[in-house]
Structures are given as structure tokens and as C-alpha cells.
N, CA, C and O atoms as CSV, one atom per row, in Angstrom:
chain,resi,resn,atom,element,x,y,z
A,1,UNK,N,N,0.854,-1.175,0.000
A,1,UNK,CA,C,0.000,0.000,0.000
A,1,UNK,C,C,0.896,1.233,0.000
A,1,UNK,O,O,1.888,1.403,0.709
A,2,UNK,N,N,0.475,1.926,-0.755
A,2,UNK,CA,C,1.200,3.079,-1.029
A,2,UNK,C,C,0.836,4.293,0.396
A,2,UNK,O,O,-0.067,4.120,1.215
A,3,UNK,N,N,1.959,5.676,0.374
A,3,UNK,CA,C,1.451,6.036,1.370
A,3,UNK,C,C,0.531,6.921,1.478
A,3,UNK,O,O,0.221,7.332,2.596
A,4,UNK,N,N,-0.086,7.386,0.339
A,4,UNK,CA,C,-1.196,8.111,0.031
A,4,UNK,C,C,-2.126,7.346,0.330
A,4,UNK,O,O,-3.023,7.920,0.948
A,5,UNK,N,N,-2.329,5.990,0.100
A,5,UNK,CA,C,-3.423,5.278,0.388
A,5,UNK,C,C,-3.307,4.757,2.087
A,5,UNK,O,O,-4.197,4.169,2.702
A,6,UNK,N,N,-2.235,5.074,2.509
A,6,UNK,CA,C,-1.884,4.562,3.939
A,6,UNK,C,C,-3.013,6.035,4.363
A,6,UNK,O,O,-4.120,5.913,4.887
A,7,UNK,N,N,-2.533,7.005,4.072
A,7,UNK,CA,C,-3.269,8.110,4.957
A,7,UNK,C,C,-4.649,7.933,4.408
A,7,UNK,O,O,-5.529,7.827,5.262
A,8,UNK,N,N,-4.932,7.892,3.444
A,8,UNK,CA,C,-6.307,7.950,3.482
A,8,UNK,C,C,-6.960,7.087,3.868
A,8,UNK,O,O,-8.175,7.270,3.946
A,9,UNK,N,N,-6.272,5.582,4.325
A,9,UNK,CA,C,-7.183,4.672,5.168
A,9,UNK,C,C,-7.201,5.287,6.680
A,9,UNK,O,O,-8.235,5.509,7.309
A,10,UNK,N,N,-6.098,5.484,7.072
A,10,UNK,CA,C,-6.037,6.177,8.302
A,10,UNK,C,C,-6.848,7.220,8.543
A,10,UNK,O,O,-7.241,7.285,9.708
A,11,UNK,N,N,-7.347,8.334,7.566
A,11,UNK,CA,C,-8.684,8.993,7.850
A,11,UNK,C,C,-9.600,8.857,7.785
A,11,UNK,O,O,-10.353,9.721,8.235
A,12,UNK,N,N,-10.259,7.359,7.017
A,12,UNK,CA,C,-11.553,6.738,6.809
A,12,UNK,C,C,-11.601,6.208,8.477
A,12,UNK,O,O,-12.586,6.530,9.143
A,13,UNK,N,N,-10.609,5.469,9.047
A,13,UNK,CA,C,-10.495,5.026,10.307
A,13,UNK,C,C,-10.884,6.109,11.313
A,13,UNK,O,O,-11.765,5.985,12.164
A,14,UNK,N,N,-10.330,6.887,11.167
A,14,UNK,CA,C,-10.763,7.740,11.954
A,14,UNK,C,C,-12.364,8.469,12.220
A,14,UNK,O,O,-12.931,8.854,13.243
A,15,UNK,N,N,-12.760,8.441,10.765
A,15,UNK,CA,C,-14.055,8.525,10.407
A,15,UNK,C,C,-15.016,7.490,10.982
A,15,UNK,O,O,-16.218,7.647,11.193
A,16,UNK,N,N,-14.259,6.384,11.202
A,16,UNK,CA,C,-15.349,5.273,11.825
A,16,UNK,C,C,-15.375,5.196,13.215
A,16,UNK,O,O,-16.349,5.129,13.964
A,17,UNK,N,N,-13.974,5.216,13.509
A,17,UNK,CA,C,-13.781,4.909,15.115
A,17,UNK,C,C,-14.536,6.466,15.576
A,17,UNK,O,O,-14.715,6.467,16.794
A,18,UNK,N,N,-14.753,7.061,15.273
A,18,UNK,CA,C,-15.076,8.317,15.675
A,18,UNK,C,C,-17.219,8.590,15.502
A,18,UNK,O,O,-17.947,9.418,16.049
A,19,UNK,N,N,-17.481,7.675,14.699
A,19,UNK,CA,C,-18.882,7.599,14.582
A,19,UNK,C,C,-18.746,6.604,15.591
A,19,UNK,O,O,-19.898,6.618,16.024
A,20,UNK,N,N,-18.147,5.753,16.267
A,20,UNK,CA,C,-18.692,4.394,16.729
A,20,UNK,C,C,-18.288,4.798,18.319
A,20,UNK,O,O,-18.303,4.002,19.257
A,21,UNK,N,N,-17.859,6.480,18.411
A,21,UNK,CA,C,-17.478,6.886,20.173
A,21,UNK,C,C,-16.328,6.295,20.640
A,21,UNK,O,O,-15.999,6.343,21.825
A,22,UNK,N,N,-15.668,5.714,19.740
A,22,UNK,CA,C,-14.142,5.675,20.204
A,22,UNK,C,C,-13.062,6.355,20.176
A,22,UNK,O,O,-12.073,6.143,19.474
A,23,UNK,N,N,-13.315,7.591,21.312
A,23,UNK,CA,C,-12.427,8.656,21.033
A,23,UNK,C,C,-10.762,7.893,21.461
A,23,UNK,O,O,-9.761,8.321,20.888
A,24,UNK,N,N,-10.665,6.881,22.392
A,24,UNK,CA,C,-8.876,6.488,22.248
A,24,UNK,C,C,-8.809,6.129,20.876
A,24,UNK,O,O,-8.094,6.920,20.260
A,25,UNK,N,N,-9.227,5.346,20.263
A,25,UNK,CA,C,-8.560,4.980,18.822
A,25,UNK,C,C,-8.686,6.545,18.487
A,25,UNK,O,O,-7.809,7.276,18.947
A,26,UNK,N,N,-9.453,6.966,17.914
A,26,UNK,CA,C,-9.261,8.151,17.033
A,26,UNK,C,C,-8.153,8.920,17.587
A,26,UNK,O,O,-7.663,9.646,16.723
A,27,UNK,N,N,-7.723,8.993,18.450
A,27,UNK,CA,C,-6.575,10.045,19.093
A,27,UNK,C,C,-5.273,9.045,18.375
A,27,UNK,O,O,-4.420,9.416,17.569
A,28,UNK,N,N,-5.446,7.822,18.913
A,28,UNK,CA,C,-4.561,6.758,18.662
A,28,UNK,C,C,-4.313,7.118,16.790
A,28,UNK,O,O,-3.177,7.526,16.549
A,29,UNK,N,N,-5.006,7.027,15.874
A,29,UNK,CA,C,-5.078,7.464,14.749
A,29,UNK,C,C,-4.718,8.066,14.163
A,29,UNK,O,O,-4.255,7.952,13.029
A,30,UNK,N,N,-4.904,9.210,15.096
A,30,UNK,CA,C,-4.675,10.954,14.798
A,30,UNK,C,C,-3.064,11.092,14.598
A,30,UNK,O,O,-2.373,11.580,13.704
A,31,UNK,N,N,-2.778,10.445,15.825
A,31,UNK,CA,C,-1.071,10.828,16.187
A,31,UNK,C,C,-0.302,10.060,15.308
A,31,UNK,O,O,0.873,10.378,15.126
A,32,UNK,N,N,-1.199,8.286,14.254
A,32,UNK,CA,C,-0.346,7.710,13.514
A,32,UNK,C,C,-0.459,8.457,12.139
A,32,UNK,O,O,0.368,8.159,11.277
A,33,UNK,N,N,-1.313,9.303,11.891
A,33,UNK,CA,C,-1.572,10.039,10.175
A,33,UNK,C,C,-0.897,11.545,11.148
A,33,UNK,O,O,-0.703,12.412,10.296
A,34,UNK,N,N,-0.603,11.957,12.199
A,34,UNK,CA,C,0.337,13.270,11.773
A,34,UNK,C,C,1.956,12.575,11.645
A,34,UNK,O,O,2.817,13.433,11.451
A,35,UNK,N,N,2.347,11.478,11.710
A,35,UNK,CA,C,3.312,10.639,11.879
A,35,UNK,C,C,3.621,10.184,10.530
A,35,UNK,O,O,4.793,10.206,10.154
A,36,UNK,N,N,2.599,9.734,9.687
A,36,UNK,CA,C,2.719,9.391,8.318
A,36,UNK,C,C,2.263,10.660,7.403
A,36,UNK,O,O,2.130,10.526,6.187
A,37,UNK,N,N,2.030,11.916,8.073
A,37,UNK,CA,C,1.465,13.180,6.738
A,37,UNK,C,C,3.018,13.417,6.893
A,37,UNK,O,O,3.689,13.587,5.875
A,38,UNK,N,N,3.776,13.438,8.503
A,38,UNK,CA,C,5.312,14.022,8.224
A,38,UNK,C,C,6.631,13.123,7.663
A,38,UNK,O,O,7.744,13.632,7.529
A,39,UNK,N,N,6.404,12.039,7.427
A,39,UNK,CA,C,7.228,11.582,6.517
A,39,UNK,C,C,6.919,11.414,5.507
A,39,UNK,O,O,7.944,11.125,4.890
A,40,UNK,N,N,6.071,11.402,4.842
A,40,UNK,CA,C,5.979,11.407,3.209
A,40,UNK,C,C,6.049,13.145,3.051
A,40,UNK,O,O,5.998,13.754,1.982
A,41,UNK,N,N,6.157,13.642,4.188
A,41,UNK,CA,C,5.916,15.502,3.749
A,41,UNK,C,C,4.491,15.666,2.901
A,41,UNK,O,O,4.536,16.419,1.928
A,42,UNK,N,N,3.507,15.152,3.141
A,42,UNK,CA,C,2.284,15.213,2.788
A,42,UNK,C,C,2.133,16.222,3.589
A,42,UNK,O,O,1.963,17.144,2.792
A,43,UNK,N,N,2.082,16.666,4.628
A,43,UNK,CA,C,1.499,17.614,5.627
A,43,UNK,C,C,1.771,19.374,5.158
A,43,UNK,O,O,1.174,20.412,5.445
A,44,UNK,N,N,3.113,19.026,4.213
A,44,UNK,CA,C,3.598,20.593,3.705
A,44,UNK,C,C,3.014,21.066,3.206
A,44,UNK,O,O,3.050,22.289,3.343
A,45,UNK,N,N,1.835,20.355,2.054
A,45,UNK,CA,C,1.202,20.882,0.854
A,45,UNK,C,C,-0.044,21.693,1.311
A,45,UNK,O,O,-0.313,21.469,2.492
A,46,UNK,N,N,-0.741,22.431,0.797
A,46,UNK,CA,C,-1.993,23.359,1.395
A,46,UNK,C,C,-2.874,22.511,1.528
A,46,UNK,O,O,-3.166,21.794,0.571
A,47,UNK,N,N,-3.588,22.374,2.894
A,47,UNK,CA,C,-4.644,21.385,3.407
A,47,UNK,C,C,-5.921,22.199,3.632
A,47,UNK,O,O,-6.049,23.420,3.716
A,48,UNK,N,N,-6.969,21.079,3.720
A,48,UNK,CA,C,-8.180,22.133,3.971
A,48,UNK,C,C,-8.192,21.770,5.861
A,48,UNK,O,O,-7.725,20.778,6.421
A,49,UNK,N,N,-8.948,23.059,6.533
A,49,UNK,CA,C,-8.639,22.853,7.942
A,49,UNK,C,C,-10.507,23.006,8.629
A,49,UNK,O,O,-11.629,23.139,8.140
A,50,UNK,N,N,-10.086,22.923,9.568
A,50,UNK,CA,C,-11.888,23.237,10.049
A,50,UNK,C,C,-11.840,24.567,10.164
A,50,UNK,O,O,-12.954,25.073,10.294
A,51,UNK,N,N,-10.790,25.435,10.161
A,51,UNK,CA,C,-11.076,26.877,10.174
A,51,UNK,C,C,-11.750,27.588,9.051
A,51,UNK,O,O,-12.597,28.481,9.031
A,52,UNK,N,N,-10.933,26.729,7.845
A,52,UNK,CA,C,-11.294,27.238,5.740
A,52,UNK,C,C,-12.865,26.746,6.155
A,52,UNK,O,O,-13.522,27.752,5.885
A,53,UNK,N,N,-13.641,25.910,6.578
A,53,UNK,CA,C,-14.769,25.325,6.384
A,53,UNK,C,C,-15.745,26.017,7.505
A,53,UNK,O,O,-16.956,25.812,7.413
A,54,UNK,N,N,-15.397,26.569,8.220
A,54,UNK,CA,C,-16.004,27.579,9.301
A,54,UNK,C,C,-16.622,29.083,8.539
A,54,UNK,O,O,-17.659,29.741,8.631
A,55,UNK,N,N,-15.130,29.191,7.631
A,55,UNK,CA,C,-15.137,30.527,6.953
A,55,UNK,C,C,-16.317,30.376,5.742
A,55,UNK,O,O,-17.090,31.330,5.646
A,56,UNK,N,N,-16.456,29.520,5.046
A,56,UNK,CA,C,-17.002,28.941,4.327
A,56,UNK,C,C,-18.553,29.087,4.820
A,56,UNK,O,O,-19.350,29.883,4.324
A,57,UNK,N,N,-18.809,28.283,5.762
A,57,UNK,CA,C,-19.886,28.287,6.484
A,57,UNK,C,C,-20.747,29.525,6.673
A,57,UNK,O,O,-21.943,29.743,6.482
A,58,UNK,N,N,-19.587,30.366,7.179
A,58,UNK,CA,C,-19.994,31.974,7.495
A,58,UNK,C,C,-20.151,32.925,6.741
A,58,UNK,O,O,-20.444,34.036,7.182
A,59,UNK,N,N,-19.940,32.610,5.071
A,59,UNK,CA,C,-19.973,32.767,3.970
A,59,UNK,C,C,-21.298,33.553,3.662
A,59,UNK,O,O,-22.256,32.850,3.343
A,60,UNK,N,N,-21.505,35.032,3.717
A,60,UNK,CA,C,-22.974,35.027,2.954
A,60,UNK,C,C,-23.671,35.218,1.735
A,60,UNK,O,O,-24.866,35.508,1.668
A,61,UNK,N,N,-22.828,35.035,0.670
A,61,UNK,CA,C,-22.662,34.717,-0.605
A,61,UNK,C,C,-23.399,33.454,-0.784
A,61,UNK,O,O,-23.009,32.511,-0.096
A,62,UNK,N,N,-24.824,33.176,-1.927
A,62,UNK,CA,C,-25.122,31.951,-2.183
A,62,UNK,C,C,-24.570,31.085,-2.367
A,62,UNK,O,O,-24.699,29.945,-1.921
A,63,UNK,N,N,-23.253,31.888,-3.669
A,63,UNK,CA,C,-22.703,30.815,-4.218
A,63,UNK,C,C,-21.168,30.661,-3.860
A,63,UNK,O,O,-20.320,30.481,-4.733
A,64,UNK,N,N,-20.865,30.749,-2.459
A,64,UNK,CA,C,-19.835,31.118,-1.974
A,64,UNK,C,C,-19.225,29.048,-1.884
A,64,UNK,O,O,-19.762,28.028,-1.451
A,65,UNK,N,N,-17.787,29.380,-2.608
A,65,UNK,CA,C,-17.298,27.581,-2.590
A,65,UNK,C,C,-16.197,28.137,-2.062
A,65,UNK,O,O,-15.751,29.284,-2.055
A,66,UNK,N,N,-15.736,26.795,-1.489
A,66,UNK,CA,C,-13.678,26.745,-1.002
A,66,UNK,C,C,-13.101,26.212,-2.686
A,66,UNK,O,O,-13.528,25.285,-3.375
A,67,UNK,N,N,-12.184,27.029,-2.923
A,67,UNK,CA,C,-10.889,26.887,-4.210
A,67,UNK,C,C,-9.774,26.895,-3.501
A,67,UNK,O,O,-9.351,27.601,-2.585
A,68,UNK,N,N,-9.266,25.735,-4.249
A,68,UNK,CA,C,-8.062,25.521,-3.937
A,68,UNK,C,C,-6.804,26.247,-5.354
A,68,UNK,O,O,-6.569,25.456,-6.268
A,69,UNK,N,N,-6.261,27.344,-5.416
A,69,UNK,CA,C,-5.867,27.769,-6.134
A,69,UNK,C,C,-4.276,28.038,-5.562
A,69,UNK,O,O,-4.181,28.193,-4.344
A,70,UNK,N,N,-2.971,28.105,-6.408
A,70,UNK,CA,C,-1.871,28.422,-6.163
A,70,UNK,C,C,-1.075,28.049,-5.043
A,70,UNK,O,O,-0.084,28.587,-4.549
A,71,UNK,N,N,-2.041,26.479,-4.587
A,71,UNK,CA,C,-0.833,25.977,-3.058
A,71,UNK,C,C,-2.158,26.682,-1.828
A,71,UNK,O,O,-2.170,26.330,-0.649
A,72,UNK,N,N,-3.100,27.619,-2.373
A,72,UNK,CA,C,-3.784,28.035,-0.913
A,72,UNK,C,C,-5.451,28.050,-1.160
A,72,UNK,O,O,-6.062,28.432,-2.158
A,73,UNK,N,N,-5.968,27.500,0.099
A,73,UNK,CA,C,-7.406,26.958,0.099
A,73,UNK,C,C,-7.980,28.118,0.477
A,73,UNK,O,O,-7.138,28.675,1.183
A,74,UNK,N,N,-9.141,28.933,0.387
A,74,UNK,CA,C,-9.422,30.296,0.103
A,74,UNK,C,C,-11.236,30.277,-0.222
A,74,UNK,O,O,-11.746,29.524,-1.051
A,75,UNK,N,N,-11.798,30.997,0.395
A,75,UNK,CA,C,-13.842,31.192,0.105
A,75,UNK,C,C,-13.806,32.221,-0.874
A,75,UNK,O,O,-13.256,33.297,-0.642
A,76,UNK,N,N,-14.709,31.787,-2.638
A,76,UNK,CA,C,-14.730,32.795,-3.199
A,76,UNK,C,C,-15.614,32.885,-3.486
A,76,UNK,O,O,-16.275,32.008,-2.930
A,77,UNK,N,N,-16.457,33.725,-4.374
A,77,UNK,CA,C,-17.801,33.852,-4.819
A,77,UNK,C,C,-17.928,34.807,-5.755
A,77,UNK,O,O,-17.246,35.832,-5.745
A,78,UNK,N,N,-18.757,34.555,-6.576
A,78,UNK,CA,C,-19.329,35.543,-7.531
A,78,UNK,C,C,-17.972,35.149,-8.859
A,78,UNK,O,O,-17.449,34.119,-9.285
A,79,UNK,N,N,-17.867,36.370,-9.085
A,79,UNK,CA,C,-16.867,36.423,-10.353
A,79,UNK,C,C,-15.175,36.346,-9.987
A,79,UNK,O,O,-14.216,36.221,-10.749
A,80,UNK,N,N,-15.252,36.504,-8.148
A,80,UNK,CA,C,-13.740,36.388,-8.127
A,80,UNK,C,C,-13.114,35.347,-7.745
A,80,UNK,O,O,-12.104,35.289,-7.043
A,81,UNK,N,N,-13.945,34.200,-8.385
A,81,UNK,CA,C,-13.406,32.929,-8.419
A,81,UNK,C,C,-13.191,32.139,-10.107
A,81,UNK,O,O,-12.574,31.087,-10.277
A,82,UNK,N,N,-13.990,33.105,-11.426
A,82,UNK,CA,C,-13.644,33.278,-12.609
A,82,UNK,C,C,-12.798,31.335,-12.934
A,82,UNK,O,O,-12.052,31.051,-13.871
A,83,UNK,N,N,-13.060,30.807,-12.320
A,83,UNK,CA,C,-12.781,29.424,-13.270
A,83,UNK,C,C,-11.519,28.789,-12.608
A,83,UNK,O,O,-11.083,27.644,-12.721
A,84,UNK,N,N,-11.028,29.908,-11.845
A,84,UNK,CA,C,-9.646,29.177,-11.364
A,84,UNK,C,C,-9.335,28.618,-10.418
A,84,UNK,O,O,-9.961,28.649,-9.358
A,85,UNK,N,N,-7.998,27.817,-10.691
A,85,UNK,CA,C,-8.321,27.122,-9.219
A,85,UNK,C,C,-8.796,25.697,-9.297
A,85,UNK,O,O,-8.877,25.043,-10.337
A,86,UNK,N,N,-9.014,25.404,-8.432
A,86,UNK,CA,C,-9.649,23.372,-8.148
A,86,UNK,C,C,-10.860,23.477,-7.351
A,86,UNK,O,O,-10.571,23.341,-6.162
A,87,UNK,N,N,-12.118,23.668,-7.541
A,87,UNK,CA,C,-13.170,24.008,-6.794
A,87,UNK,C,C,-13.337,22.251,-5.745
A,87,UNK,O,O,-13.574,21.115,-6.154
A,88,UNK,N,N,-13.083,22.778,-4.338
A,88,UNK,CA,C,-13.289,21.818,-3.324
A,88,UNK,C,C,-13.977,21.449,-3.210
A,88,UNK,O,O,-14.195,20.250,-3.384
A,89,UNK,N,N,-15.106,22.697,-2.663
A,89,UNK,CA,C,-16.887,22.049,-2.074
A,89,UNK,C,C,-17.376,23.281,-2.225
A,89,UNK,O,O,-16.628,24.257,-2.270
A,90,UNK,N,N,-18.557,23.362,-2.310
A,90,UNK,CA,C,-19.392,24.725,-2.264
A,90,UNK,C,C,-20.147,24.421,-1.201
A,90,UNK,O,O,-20.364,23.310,-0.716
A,91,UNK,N,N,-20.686,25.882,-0.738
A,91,UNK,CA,C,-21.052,26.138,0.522
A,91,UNK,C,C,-22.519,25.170,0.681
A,91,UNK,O,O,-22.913,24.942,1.824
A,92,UNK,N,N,-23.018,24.816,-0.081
A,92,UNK,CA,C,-24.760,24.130,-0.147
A,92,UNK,C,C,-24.300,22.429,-0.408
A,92,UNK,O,O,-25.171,21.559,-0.426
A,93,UNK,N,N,-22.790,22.093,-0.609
A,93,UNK,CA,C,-22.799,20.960,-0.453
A,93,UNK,C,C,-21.703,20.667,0.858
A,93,UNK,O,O,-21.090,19.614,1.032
A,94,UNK,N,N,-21.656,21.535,1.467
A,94,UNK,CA,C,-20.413,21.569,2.632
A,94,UNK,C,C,-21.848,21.310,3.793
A,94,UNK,O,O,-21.685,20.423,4.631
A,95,UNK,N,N,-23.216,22.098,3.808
A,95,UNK,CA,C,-23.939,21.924,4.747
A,95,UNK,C,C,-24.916,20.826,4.988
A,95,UNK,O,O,-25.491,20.412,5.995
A,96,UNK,N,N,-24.914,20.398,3.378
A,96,UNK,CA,C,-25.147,19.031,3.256
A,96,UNK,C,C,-24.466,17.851,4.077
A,96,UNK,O,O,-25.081,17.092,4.825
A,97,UNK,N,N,-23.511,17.826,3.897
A,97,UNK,CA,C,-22.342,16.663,4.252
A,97,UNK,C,C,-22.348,17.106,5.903
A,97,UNK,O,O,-22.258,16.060,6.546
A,98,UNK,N,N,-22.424,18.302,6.828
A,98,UNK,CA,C,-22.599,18.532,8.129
A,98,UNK,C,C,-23.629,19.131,8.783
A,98,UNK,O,O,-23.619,19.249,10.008
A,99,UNK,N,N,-24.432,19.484,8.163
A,99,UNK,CA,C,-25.510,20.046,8.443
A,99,UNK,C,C,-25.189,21.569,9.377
A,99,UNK,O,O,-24.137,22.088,9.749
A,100,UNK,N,N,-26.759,21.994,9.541
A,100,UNK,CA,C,-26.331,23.476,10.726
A,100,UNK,C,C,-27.350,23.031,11.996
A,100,UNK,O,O,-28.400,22.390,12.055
A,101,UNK,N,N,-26.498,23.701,12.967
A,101,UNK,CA,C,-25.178,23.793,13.463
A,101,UNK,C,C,-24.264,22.887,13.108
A,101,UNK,O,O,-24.720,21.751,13.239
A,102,UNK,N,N,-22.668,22.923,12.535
A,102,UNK,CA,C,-22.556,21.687,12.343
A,102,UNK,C,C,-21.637,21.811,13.510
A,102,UNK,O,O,-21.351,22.815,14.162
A,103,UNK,N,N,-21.188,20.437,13.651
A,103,UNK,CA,C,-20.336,20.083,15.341
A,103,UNK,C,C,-18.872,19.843,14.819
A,103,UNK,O,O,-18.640,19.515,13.655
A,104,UNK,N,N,-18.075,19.999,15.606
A,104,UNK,CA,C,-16.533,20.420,15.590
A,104,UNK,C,C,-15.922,19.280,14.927
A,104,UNK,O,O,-14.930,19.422,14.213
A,105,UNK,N,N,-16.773,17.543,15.245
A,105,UNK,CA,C,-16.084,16.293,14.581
A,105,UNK,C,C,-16.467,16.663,13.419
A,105,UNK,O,O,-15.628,17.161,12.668
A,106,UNK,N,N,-17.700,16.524,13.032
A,106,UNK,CA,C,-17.701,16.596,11.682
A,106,UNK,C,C,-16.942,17.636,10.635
A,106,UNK,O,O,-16.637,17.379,9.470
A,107,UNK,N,N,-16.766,18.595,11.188
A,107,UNK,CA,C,-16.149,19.511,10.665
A,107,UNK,C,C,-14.114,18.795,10.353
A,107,UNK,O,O,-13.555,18.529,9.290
A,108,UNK,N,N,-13.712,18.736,11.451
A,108,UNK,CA,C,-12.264,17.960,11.650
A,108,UNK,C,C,-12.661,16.640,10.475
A,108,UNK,O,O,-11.927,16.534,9.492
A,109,UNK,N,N,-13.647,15.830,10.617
A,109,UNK,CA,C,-13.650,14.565,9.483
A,109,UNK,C,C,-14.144,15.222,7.762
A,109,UNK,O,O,-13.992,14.822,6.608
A,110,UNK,N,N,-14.562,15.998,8.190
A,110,UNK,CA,C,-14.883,16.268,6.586
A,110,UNK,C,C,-13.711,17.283,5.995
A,110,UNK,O,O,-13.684,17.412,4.771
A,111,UNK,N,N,-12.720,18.025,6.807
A,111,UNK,CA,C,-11.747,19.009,6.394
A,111,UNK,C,C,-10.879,17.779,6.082
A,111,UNK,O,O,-10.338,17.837,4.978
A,112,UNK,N,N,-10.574,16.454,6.961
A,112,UNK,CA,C,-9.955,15.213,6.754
A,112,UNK,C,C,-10.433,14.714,5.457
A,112,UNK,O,O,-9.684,14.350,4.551
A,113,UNK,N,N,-11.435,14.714,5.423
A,113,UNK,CA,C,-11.457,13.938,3.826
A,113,UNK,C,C,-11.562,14.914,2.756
A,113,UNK,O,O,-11.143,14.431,1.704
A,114,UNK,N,N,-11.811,15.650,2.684
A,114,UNK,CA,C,-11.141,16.697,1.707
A,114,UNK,C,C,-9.889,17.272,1.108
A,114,UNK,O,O,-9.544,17.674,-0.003
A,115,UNK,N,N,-9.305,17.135,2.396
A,115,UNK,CA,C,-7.903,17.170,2.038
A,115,UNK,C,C,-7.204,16.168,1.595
A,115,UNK,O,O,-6.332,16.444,0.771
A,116,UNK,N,N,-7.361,14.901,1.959
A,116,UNK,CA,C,-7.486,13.491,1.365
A,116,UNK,C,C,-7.440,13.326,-0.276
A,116,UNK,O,O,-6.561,12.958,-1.056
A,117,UNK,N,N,-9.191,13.899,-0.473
A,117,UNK,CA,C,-8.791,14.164,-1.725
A,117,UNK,C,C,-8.160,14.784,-2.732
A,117,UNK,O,O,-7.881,14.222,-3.792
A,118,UNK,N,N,-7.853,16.184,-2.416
A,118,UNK,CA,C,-7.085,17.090,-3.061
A,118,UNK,C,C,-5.535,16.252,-3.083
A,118,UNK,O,O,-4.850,16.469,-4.083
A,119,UNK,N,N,-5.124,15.577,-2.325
A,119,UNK,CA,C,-3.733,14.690,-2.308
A,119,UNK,C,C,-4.196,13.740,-2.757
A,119,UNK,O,O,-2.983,13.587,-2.893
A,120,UNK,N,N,-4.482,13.265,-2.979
A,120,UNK,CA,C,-5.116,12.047,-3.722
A,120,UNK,C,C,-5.300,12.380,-5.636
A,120,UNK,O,O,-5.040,11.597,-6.550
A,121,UNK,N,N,-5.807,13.748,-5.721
A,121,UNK,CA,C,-5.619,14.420,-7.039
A,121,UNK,C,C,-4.183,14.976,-7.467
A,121,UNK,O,O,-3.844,15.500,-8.529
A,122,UNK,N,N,-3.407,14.688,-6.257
A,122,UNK,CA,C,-2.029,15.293,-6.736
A,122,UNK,C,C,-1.648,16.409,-6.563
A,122,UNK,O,O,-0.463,16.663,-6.778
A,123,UNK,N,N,-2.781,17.686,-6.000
A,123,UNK,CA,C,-3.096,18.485,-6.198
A,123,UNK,C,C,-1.683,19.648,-4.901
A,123,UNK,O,O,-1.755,20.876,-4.855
């Protein structure tokens, strides 16, 4: 298994042990994917965080999405997001996937699998 696919099992894991109230594994988890993001130097590249997805959230733009453009994850809307960039999630499918209020795990597991994917795209 490669180590891109090592971390991204390690955040699906986390995703489970964490629906199923097992906060020791998930900690246990946590500390083995910041352990494997810092040796492959996966961790250097621009990640999405629960803060970008907060901002997002707080967004009052309809069509307000997270872009991932130039190495940095960023809320744009309207025309000053013009095509560029790697569109992440938009704000009506970010509240989907956590709903409102959304709660701090979900937020940490879904910034986790997002970022997942953007490394996973190479990106």
C-alpha cells in the first residue's frame, strides 16, 4: 500500500472509530496520520482545515465555494473565483455533508477527507 493510500485509510479510520465513540482509537489514529502526513511531507502541501470550512460556512454569498488555487485553500464567490483554481466544495454541499449547526467532529472529518482528496488528485 502506497502512502497516500496509507493516509487515506487512516482517515476513513478515523471517520469510523469516531462515529462508533471511540475517542482512544481516534486520538490513537490521529497521532499515527500526523506521523505518516510528516514523513511522506504530505502535511507541507496546502490542506483544507476546520477553520477554511467555518469561513465557508460563514460565507454570505449563495454561491460562496472553497478553491483551492496556487498551493492556498481560500472562500470565493461571484466572479472572483472566474474558473480558477480546483473548486473543493461549495457552501450548499459543505452543509449538506454537516448540516447546521454543524459540530466540531464533523467539521475535523470532513476538512480530513477533503484534504485526502485534493492529495489524492495530486493536487
Amino acid at each position: 500500500m502506497g502512502s497516500q493510500d496509507i493516509i487515506a485509510q487512516l482517515r476513513q479510520d478515523i471517520t469510523t472509530a469516531g462515529d462508533a465513540g471511540d475517542e482512544a482509537t481516534v486520538a490513537r489514529l490521529r497521532g499515527e496520520l500526523a506521523t505518516a502526513l510528516r514523513e511522506t511531507g504530505a502535511g507541507s502541501a496546502a490542506t483544507v482545515t476546520e477553520d477554511d470550512l467555518r469561513a465557508l460556512l460563514d460565507a454570505t454569498a449563495a454561491d460562496a465555494r472553497l478553491v483551492l488555487s496556487e498551493g492556498k485553500v481560500g472562500v470565493h464567490s461571484g466572479t472572483d473565483y472566474a474558473g480558477g483554481g480546483l473548486l473543493v466544495i461549495t457552501r450548499a454541499d459543505l452543509l449538506d455533508r454537516v448540516g447546521s449547526p454543524a459540530d466540531d467532529r464533523k467539521l475535523t472529518e470532513t476538512a480530513a477527507l477533503l484534504d485526502t482528496d485534493i492529495r489524492l488528485l495530486g493536487a
